[in-house]
PLY file of the C-alpha trace (Angstrom):
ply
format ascii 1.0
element vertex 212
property float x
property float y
property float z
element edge 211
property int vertex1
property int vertex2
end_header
-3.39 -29.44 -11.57
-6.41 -28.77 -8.80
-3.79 -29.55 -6.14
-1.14 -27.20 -7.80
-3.55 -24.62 -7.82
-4.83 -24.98 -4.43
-1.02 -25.01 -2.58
0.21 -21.50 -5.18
-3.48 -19.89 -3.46
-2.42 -20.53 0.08
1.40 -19.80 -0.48
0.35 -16.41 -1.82
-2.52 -15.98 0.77
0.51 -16.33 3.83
2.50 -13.74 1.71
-0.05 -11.19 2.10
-0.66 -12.04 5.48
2.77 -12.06 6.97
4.69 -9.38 4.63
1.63 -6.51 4.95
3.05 -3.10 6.21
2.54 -3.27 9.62
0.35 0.13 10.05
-2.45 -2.46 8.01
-1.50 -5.38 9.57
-2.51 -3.73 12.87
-5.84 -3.76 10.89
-8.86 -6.46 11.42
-7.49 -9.40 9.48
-8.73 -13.14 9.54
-9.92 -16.60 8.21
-13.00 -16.95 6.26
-14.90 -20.04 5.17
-18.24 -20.83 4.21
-20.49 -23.26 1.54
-21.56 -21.12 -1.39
-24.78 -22.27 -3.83
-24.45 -21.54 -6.80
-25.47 -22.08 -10.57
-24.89 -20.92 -13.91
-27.43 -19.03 -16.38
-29.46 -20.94 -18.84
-29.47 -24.39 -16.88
-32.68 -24.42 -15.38
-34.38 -23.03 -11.68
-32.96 -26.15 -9.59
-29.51 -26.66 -11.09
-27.70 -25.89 -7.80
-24.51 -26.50 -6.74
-22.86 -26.39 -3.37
-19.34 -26.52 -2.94
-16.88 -24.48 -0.71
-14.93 -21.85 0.08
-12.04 -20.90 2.52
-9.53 -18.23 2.53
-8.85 -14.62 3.83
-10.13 -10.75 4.63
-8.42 -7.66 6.28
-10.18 -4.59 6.74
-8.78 -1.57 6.47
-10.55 1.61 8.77
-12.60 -0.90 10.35
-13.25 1.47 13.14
-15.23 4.38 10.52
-18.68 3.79 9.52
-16.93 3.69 5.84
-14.23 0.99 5.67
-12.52 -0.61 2.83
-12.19 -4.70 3.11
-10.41 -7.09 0.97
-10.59 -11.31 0.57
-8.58 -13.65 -1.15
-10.56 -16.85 -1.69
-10.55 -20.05 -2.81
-14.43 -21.15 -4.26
-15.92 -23.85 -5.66
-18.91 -22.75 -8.02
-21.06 -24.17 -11.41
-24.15 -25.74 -11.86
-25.91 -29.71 -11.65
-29.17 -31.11 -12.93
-28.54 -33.84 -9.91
-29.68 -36.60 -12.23
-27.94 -39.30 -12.19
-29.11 -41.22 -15.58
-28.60 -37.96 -17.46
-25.76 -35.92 -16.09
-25.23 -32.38 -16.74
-22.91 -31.17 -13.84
-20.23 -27.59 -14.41
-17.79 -27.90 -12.03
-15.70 -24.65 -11.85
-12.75 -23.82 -9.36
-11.59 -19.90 -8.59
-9.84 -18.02 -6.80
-11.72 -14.62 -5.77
-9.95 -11.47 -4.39
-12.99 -9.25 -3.62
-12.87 -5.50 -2.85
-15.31 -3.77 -1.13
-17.37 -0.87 0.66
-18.53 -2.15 4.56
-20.80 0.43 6.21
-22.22 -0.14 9.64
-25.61 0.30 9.77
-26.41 -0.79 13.62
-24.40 -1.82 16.32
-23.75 -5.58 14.90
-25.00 -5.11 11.17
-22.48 -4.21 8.18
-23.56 -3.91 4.42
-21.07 -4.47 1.82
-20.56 -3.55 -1.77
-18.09 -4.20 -4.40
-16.39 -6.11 -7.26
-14.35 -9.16 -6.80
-12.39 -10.37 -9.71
-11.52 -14.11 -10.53
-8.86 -16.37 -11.86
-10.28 -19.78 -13.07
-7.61 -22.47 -12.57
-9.65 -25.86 -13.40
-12.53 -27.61 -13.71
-14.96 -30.05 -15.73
-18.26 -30.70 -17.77
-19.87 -34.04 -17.20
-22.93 -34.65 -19.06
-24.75 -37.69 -20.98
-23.94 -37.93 -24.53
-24.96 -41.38 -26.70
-26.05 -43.29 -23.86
-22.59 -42.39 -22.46
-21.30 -40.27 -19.49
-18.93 -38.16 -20.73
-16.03 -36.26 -18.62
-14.57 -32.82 -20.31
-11.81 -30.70 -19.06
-13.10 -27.25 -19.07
-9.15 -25.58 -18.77
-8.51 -23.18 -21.84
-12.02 -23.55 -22.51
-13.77 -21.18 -20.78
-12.82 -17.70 -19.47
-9.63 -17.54 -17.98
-10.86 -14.45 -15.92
-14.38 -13.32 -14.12
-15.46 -10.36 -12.54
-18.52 -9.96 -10.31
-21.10 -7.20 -8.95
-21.53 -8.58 -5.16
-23.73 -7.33 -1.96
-23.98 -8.42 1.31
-24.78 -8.51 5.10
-22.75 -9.28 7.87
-23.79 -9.54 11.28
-20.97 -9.60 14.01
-21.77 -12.02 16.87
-18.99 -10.50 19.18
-15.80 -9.23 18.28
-13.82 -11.70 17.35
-16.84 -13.81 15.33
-18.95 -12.53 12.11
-21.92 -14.13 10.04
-22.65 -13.22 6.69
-24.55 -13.60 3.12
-23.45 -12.59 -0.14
-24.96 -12.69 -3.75
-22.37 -12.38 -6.07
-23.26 -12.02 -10.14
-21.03 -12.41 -12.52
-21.19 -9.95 -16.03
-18.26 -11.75 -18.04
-20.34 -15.31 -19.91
-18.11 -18.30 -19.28
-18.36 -18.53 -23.13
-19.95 -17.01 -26.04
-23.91 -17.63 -27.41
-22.31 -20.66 -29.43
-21.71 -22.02 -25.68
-21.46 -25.90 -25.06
-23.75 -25.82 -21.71
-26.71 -24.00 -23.16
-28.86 -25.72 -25.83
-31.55 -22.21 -25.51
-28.25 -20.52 -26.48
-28.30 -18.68 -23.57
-25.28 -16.29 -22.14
-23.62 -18.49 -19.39
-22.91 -16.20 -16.68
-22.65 -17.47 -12.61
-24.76 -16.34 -9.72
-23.12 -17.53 -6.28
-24.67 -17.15 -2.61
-22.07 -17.19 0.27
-23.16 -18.16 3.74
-19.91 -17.54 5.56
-18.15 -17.16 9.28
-15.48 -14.77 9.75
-12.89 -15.07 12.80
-10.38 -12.88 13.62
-6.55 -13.99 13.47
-5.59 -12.90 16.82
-8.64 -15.36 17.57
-7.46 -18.22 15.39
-3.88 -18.06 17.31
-5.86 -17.77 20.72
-7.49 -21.38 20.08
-4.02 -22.77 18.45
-1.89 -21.83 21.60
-4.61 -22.77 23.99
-4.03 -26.72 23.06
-0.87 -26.67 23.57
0 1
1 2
2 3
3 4
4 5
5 6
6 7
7 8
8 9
9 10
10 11
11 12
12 13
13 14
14 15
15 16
16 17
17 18
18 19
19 20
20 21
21 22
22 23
23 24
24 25
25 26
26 27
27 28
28 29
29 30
30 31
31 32
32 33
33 34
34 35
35 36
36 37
37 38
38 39
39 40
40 41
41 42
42 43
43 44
44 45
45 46
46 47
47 48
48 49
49 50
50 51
51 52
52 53
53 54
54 55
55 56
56 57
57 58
58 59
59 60
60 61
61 62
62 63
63 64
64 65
65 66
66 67
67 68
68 69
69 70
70 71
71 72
72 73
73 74
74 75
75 76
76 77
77 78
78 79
79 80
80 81
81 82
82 83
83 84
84 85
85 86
86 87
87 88
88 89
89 90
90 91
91 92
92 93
93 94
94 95
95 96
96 97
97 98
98 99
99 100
100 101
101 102
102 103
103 104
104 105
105 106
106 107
107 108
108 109
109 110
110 111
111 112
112 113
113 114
114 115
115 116
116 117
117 118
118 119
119 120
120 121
121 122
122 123
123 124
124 125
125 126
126 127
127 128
128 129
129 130
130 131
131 132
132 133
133 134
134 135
135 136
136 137
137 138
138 139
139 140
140 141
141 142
142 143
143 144
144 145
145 146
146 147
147 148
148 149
149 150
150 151
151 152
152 153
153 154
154 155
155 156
156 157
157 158
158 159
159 160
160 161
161 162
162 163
163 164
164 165
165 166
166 167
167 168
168 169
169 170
170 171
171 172
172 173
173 174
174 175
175 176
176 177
177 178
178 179
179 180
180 181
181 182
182 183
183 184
184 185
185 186
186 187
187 188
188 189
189 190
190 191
191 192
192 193
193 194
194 195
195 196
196 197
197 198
198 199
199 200
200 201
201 202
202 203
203 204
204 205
205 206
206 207
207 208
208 209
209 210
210 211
């Protein structure tokens, strides 16, 4: 199922890529990838977890101050306790297309602001139930769809390479109060940070034909 997921993301990622009218393909357009930390609401300060995420972004104006950018993502997000005698570890699996507001604030510096809407496509619950580790499928179980406020900074390195941060929270609860993560009863909704590199395509193919 994960690996079905993961090959419809990238087959749909190359579509956008390659079949864009060419006045925005002309655009800034690129890879992304990153680690993201993340965690889920009502499990506790340290439940962290890292995972990854890879995918796309084009920007569209990207010479105005104002500019419009877009990203189709693959992310891995939830929440662990990281102990390993009492497990109680959310592993969640999305793909993000986030839309956004960049404005350049300095030479190098960029803000951005927007909403970037989810599709869950798998994931599990482990956690420690009668002296037993138990292993739960979490499709059809929680939302099937997730939207998030996110802000950011990017800082461009050259022209070609860009560093950024994100904070991204989510206002749709994986499930209701009557949840199954949170015994306080507590909404679970996700919080992700994204520490991230950007390169641009014409980059990417630079590299690829130069080891030839």
């Amino acid at each position: 199922m994960m690996m079905k997921g993961v090959l419809t993301f990238v087959s749909l990622l190359s579509f956008w890529l390659i079949f864009s009218p060419c006045e925005i393909f002309a655009q800034d357009y690129g890879l992304k990838g990153g680690v993201v930390i993340s965690t889920i609401n009502g499990q506790g300060n340290t439940s962290l977890r890292p995972g990854l995420q890879v995918g796309a972004f084009k920007k569209f104006g990207a010479t105005e101050r104002l500019f419009v950018q877009m990203e189709a993502l693959f992310t891995q997000k939830g929440s662990w306790n990281w102990d390993k005698q009492n497990h109680n570890n959310i592993n969640l699996y999305y793909f993000d297309f986030a839309l956004m507001f960049g404005i350049i604030v300095g030479e190098k510096f960029t803000i951005n602001l927007g909403i970037q809407p989810s599709v869950f496509v798998g994931g599990n619950y482990k956690y420690f139930e009668d002296g037993l580790d138990r292993n739960m499928s979490l499709y059809g179980e929680v939302s099937a769809m997730d939207y998030a406020t996110l802000f950011g900074l990017e800082y461009d390195l050259n022209d070609d390479f860009t560093l950024g941060g994100r904070f991204n929270y989510s206002f749709v609860p994986l499930q209701s109060y009557n949840n199954i993560f949170s015994e306080s009863g507590d909404l679970p909704y996700s919080m992700v940070l994204q520490l991230y590199a950007k390169l641009k395509m014409d980059k990417v193919l630079n590299m690829i034909t130069a080891d030839d």
